[in-house]
C-alpha positions in Angstrom: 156.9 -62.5 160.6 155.4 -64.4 157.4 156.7 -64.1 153.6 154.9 -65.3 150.8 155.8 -68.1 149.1 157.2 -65.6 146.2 159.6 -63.8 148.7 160.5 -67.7 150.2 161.5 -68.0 146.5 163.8 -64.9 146.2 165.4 -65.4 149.4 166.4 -69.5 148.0 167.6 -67.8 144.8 170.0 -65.8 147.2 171.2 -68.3 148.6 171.5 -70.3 145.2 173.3 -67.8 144.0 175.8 -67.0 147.1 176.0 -70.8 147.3 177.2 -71.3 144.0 179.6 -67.9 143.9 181.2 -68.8 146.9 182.6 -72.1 145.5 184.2 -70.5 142.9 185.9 -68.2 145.5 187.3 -70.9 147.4 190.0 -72.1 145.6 193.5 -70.2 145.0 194.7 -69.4 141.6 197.6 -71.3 142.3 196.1 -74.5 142.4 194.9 -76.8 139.4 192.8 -79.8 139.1 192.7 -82.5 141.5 194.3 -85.3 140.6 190.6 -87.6 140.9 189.3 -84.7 139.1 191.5 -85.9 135.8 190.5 -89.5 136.2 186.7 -88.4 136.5 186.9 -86.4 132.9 189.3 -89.2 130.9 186.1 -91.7 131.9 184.2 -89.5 129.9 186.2 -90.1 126.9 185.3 -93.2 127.0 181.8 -94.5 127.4 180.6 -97.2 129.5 178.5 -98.8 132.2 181.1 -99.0 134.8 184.3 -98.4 135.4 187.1 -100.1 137.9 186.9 -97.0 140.7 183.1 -95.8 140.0 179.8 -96.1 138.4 179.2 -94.8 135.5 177.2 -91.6 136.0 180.3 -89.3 136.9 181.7 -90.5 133.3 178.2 -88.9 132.1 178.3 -85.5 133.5 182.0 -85.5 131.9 181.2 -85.8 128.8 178.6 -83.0 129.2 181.4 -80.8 130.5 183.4 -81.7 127.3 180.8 -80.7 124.8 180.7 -77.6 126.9 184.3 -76.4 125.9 185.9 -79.2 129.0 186.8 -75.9 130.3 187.7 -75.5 134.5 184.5 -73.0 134.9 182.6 -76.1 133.7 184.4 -78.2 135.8 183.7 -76.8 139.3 180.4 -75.6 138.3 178.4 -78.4 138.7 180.0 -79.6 142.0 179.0 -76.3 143.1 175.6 -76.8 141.0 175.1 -80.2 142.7 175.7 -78.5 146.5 173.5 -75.7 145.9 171.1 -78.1 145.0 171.5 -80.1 148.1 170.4 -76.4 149.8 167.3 -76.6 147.9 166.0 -80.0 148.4 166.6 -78.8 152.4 164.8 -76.0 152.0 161.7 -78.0 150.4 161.9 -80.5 153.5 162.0 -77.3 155.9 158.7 -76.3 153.7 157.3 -80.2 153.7 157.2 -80.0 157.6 155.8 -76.8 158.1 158.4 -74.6 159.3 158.7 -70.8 159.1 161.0 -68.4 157.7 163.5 -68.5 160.4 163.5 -72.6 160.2 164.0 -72.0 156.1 166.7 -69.3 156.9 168.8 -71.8 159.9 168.1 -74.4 157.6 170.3 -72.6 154.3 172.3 -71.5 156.5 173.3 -74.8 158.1 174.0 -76.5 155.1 175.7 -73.2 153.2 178.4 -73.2 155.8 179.6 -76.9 156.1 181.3 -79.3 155.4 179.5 -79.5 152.0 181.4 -76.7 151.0 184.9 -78.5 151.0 183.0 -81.1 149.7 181.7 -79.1 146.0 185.2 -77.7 145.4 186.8 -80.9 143.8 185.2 -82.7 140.5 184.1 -85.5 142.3 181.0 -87.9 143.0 180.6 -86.9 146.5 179.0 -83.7 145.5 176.0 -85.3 143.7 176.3 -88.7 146.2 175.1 -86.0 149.0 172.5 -84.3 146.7 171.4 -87.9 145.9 171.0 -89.1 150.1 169.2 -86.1 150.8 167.1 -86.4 147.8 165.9 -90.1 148.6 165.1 -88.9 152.2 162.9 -86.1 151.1 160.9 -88.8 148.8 160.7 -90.7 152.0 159.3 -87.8 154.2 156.8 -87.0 151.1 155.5 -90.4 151.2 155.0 -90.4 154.9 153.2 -87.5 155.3 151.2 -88.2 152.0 150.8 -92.1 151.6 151.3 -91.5 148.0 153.2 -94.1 146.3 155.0 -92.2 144.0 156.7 -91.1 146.4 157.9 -94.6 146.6 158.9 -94.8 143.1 161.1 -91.1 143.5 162.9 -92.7 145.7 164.0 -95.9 144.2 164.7 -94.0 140.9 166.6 -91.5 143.1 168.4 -94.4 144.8 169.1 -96.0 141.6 171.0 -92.7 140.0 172.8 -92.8 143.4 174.0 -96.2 142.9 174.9 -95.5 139.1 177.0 -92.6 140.8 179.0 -93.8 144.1 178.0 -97.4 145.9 178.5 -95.6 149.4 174.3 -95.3 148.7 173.6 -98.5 149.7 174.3 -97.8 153.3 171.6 -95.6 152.6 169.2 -99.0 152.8 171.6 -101.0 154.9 169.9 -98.1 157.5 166.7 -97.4 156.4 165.7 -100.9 156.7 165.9 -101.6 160.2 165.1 -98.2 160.9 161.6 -99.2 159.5 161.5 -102.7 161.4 161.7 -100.5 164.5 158.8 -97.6 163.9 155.3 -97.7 162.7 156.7 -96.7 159.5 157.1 -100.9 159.2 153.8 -101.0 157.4 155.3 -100.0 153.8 156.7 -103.0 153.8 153.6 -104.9 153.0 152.8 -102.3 150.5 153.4 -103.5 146.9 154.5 -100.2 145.5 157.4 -100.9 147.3 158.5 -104.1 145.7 157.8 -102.3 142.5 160.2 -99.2 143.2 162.3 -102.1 144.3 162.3 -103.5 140.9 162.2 -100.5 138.9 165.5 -99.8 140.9 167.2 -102.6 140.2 166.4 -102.5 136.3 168.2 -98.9 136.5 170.7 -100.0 137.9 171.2 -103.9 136.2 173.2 -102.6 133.2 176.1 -101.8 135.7 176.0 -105.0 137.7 176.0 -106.9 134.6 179.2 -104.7 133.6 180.5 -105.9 137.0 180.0 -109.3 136.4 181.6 -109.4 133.0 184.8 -107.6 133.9 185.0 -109.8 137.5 183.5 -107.1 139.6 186.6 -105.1 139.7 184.5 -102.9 142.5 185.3 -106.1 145.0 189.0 -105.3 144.0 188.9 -101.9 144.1 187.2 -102.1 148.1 190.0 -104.4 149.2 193.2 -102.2 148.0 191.1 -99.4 149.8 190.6 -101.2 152.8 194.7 -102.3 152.5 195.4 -99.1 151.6 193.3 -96.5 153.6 190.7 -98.0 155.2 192.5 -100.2 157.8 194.7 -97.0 159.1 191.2 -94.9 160.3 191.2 -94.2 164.1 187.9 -94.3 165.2 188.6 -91.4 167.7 189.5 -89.3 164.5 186.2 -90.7 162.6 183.9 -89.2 165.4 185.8 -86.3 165.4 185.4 -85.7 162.1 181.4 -85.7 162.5 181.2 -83.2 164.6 183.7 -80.7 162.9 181.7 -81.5 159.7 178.6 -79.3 160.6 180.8 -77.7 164.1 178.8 -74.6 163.4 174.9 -76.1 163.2 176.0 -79.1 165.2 173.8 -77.5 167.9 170.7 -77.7 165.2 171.7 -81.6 164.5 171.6 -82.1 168.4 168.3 -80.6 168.4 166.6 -82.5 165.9 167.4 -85.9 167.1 165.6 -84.7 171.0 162.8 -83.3 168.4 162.0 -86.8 167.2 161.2 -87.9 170.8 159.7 -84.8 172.4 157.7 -83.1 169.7 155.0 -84.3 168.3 154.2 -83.7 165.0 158.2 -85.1 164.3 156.4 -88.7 165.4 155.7 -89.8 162.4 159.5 -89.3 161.1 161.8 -91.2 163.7 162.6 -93.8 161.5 165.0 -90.9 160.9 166.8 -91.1 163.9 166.7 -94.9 163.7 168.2 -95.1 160.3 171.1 -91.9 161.6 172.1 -94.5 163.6 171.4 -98.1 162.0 173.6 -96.5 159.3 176.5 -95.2 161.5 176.5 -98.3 162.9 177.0 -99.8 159.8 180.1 -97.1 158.5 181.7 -97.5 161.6 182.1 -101.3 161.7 183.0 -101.1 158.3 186.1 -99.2 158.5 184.2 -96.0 156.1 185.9 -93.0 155.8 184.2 -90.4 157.7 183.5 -88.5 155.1 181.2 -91.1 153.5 178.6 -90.3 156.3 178.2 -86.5 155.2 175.0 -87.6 153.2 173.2 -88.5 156.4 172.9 -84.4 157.8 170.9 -83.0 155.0 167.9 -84.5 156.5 168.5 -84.1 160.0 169.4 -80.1 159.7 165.8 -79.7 158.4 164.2 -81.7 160.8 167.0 -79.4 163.5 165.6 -75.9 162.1 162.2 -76.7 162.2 162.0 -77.9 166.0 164.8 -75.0 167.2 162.0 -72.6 165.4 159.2 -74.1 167.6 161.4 -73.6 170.3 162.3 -69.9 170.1 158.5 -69.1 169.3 157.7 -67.5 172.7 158.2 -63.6 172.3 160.8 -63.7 175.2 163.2 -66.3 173.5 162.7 -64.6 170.1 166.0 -62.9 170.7 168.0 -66.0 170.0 167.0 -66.4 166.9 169.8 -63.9 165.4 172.2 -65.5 167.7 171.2 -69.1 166.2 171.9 -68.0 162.6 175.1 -65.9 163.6 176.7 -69.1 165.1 177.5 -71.3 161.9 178.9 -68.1 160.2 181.1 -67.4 162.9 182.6 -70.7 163.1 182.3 -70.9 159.9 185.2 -68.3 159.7 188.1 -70.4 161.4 187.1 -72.7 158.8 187.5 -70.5 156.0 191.1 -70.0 157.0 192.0 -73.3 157.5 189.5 -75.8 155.4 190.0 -74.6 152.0 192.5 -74.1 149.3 192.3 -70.1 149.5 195.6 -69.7 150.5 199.0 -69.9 148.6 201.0 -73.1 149.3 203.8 -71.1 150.0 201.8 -69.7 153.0 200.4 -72.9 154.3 203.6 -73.6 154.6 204.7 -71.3 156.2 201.8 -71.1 158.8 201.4 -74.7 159.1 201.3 -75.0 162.7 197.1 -74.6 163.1 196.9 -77.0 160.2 199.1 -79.6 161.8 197.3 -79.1 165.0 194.0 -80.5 163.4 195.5 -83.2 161.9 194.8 -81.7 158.4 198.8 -82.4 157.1 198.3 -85.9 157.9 197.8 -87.9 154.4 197.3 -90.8 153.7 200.7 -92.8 154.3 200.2 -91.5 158.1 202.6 -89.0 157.8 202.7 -85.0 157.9 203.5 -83.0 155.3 203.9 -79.8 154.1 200.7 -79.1 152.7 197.1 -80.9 153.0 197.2 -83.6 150.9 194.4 -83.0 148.9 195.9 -79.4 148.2 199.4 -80.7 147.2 197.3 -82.9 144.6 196.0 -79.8 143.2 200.0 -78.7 142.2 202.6 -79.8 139.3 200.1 -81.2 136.8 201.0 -78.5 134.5 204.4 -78.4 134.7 204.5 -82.5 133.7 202.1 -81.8 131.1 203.8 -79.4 129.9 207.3 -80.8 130.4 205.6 -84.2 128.4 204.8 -82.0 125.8 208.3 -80.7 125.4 209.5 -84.3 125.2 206.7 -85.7 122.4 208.2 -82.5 120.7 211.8 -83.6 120.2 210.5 -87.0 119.5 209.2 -85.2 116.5 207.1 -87.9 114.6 204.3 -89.5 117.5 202.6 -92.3 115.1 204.4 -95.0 117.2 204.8 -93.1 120.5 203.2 -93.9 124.1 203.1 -92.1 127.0 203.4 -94.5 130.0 202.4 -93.2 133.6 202.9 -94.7 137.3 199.4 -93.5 138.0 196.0 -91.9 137.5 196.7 -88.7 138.2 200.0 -88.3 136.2 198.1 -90.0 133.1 195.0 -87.7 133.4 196.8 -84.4 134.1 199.0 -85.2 130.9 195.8 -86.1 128.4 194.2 -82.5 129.8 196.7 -80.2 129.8 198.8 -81.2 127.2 199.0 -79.4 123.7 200.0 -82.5 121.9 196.7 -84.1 121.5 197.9 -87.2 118.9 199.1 -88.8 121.9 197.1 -89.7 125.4 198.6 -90.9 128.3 197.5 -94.1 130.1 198.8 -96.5 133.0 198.5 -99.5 134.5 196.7 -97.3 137.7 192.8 -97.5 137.7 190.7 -97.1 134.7 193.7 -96.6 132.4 194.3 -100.1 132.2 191.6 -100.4 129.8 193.1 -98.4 127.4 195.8 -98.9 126.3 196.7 -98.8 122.3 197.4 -101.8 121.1 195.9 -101.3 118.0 199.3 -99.4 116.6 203.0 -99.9 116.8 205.0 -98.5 119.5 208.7 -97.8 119.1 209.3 -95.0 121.6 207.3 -95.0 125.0 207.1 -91.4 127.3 207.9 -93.1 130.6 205.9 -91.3 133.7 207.7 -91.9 137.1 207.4 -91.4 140.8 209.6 -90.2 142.1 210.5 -92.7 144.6 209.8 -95.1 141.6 212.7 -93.5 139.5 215.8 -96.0 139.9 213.1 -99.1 138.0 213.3 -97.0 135.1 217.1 -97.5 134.8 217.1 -100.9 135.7 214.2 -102.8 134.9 213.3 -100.8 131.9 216.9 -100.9 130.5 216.3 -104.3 130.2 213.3 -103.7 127.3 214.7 -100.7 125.8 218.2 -100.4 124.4 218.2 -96.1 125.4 216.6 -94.8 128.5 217.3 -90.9 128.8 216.7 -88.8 132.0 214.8 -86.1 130.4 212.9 -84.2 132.9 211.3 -84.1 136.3 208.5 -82.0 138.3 210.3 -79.4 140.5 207.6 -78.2 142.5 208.1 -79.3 146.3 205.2 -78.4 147.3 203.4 -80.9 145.3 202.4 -84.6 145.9 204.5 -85.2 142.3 207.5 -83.5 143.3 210.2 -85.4 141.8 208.0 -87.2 139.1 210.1 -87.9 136.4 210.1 -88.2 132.7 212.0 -90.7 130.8 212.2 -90.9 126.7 212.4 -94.8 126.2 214.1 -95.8 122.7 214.5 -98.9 120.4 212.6 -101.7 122.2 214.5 -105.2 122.4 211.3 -107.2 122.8 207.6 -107.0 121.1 206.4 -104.3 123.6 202.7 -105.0 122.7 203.2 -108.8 124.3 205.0 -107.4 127.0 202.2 -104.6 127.2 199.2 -107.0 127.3 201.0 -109.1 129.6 201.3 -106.7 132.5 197.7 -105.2 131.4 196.5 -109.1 132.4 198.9 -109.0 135.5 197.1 -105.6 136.3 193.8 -106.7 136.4 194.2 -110.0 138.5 
């Protein structure tokens, strides 16, 4: 069966449009924000060329979303923008090498039900990181097939916008490069227009490492707290795991284009591919990545997948598969429907937590199980603190000389977004926050922000600055990761609190 190319078209704006409606469906009602997601949309408030947890693209988009009302429809929509164009650029590749309506339909389909889905529900830079991977491969494949070099430049200005988003590009290259040393592919390496992409890359991306280098390349920081933090405690059993529940329903497709590369021959051209799938595993594993940071790689390969399982399900007796091929990632998609998502109350994941505990999805990051995944109990209380922070800026009264102090990120950014009070934004010595603090008025009274398991330094250690610490308030949702956060109303300082202030700001930083 053939379509024309303006019935290919309405069949991608189907799926555009079931891509992008489906992420919106996804996520309960009972949850809010993610806590990153607050941190992501505060950076926007204040403009720069880098910032201590990310590049400065995300900081962009955020304040696009705020001169767009900064409103949660805004929020998750281009996440869900960012996946659906991750579905497109696929669909072009599927086009590039020559495949046929079934290829294009597998293709959508692979990517549609994945991983990629979990991914474009949170506010993050992961969503457009993927988008970004996929995006530099399909400039690649363009320049192979046509040998024109500005295909060379797309992909170091798509690089370079990758970079300016999330670092975790650069294993793009740490992959591609001996990928190329080992295929015929080598040859652009003696091509000038190359060096030039190089170089128009690098002056793209030269106002953030010059932000780096003036603030002490806080990203080298930032990678060894991870790697304290997170990083060290990855099982590798767990990582590989991971990769294969990330596409489990078109895993079959994955398999198939990596035996395409060696076995059919118009796919010869394009195993630097397969080189660079696994120059850059390679490369994540040794490292210690998170798995998730690979997701970037599959794009690419579920194209080069769709195309070869279409070539072989031509013959008219093997025709019957076909259906069965694109019924198999909707089917297991379903299991992951259940389970994968924040679609369900807290109170029932709680309640049914057994299937969740049995993959590992309670686990967070302390090594522990929980109650709920972790990502969804960071998607809880943030209301109820701002709203409880609110109350306590209202008895206050007069918030001229009032700060709001928080233990972290999440606490300060969930505060400055759903608060009503907007004379006063929260900030803390966690992350980006630590850049701005207000030093530039007096401070009498500070809103004190603490974990709970935080909660007796308050008494003791702030008791010491402040002549009257009251107990005010506390999150009582148990369910969330901020259960127990609580709020303390911090009265007549004993010391200069801007010295003490710019003192722990330095400490901070070091």
């Amino acid at each position: 069966m053939r379509i024309n190319s303006i019935q290919r078209n309405i069949v991608l704006v189907v799926f555009i449009i079931l891509k992008i409606a489906l992420q919106f469906h996804l996520v309960s009602s009972d949850y809010t924000l993610h806590r990153d997601e607050f941190l992501h949309l505060d950076q926007g408030q204040h403009p720069d060329w880098g910032f201590i947890s990310v590049p400065p693209l995300t900081s962009w988009i955020s304040y696009l979303i705020y001169l767009l009302g900064n409103s949660v429809f805004w929020i998750k929509f281009f996440p869900a923008l960012f996946g659906a164009l991750t579905l497109v650029v696929v669909w072009k590749t599927i086009e590039e090498l020559n495949g046929g309506w079934f290829a294009l339909v597998l293709g959508a389909i692979s990517v549609l039900f994945s991983v990629i889905l979990r991914i474009n529900i949170l506010y993050q830079p992961n969503s457009l990181d993927i988008l970004l991977w996929t995006v530099v491969y399909y400039a690649i494949i363009k320049y192979i097939k046509t040998e024109k070099n500005n295909w060379l430049y797309a992909a170091g200005i798509s690089f370079a916008f990758g970079f300016l988003n999330k670092y975790n590009i650069a294993f793009l290259v740490l992959g591609i490069i001996p990928a190329l040393l080992l295929t015929s592919q080598r040859k652009v390496l003696v091509n000038k227009h190359l060096y030039y992409a190089v170089g128009l890359a690098f002056v793209i991306v030269l106002p953030n490492l010059i932000w780096q280098y003036q603030n002490n390349f806080p990203v080298v920081h930032h990678m060894k707290e991870l790697q304290e933090t997170q990083l060290q405690k990855i099982d590798k059993a767990d990582f590989f795991k991971e990769q294969i529940l990330f596409f489990l329903g078109s895993f079959f497709v994955l398999l198939i284009s990596f035996i395409g590369f060696w076995i059919y021959k118009p796919f010869r051209n394009y195993r630097v591919f397969f080189w660079s799938f696994i120059m850059t595993m390679f490369f994540f594993v040794i490292l210690n990545g998170k798995a998730y940071y690979t997701i970037g790689l599959y794009p690419v390969l579920l194209a080069f997948g769709a195309v070869y399982t279409e070539k072989l399900l031509e013959k008219k007796w093997l025709l019957y598969l076909r259906p069965v091929c694109i019924l198999i990632p909707l089917l297991l998609f379903m299991p992951m429907y259940q389970l994968a998502f924040p679609n369900k109350s807290p109170k029932y994941i709680k309640e049914h937590s057994e299937k969740y505990k049995e993959l590992g999805m309670l686990r967070w990051e302390d090594g522990n199980d929980h109650d709920l995944p972790q990502d969804f109990a960071d998607m809880l209380g943030w209301e109820e603190l701002a709203q409880k922070t609110d109350k306590a800026l209202g008895i206050i009264g007069d918030t001229d000389n009032v700060m709001v102090l928080c233990d972290n990120y999440g606490q300060a950014g969930a505060i400055n977004f759903y608060k009503k009070n907007k004379s006063v934004s929260a900030v803390s010595f966690n992350a980006d926050y630590v850049n701005w603090f207000p030093l530039d008025k007096k401070i009498e009274t500070v809103i004190l922000v603490k974990e709970a398991e935080n909660k007796l330094e308050a008494k003791t250690f702030y008791g010491k600055i402040f002549s009257t610490v009251e107990d005010f308030d506390s999150v009582q949702n148990n369910l969330a990761r901020e259960y127990g956060t609580t709020i303390f109303i911090l009265k007549k300082p004993k010391t200069d609190i801007k010295a003490v202030l710019k003192k722990w700001i330095t400490e901070s930083k070091e």
